[in-house]
N, C-alpha and C positions, 0 to 999 in steps of 0.2 A: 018322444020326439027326438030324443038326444041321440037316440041310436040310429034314426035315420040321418042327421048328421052327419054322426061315425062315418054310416056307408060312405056317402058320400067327400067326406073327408077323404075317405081311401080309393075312390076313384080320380078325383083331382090329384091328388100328390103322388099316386102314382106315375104320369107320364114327368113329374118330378124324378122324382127315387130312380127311374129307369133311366132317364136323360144323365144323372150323376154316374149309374151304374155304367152306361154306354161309355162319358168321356173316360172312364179311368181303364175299361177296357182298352178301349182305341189311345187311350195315352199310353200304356205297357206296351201294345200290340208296336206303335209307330217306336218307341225306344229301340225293340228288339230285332225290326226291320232296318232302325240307321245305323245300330251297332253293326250289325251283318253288311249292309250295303257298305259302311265307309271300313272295314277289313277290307273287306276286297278292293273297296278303290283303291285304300293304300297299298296291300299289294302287287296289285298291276304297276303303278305308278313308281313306287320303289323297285319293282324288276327293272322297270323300265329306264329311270334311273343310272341303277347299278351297272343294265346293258351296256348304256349308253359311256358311262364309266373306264368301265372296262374296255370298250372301244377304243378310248381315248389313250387309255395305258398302254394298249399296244401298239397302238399307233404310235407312239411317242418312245415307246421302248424300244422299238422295232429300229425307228429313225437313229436314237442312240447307239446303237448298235454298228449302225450302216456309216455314221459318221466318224471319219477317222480322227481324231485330235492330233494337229500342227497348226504349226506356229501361225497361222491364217487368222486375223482378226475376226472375220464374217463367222469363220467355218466355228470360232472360239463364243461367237455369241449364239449361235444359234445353239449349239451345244449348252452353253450356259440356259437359254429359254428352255431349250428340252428339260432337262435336271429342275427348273423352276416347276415345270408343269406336274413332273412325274412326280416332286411332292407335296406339289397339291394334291393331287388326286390322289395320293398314300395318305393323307393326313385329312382328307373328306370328312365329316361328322356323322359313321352311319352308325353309332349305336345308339342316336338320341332321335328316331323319328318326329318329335315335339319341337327342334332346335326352331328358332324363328330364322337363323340364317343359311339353311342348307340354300334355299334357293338363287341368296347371294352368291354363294360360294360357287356351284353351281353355274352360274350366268358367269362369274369371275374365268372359270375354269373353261369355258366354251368361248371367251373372250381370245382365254391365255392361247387356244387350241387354232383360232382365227387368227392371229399373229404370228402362230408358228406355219402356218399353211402358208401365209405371205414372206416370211422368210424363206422357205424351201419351194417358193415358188410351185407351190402347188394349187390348183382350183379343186377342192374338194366339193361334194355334193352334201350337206349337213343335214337332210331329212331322214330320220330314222327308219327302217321299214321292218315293223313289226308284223308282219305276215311270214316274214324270213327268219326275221331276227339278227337285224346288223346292221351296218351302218355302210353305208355308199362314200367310195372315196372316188 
């Protein structure tokens, strides 16, 4: 009688055995799917990022450039915000994708970029357009 049992034994704890064997599949499988999925989001997002970045630096270099320095108070601060901006955005945190404060800084820096557009009296457009790749002024 003991061997019929056994059988039986081994058909119940089978959809056991399998159900343990499926989670540890489907738990390796979903690791090496989020590892992959979140590369690439950070990729994208850090190009994006960085575009955006870089936008900003030209824009802002471009301006320093065009700006002649004299004795003009206005002409002396906005000068002064340019040179803030430009090193901000030199001294950014991109070799620590992990920092908890890029996004601060980030948001600080699009702030800085908002103030200089109101200084220079300009209305820029601030939506990125990633089909082109650049930024609308």
């Amino acid at each position: 009688m003991e061997s019929a049992d056994d059988l039986f034994e081994g058909i119940v704890m089978c959809e056991e055995r399998y159900h343990g064997e499926g989670y540890e599949e489907g738990f390796a499988e979903g690791n090496h799917v989020g590892e992959t999925e979140g590369k690439q989001y950070g990729a994208l997002y850090g190009a994006r990022a960085g575009s955006e970045l870089g936008c900003y630096l030209g824009f802002a270099s471009t301006w320093r450039l065009l700006l002649s320095p004299n004795t003009d108070e206005k002409q002396s601060k906005k000068i002064k915000t340019l040179d803030s901006l430009i090193k901000m955005i030199q001294s950014f945190p991109t070799d620590d994708p992990t920092n908890d404060k890029l996004q601060d800084e980030l948001s600080r820096i699009r702030g800085k970029v908002k103030q200089l557009c109101s200084m220079l009296n300009i209305q820029p457009d601030f939506r990125m357009n990633y089909d082109n790749s650049g930024l609308s002024f």
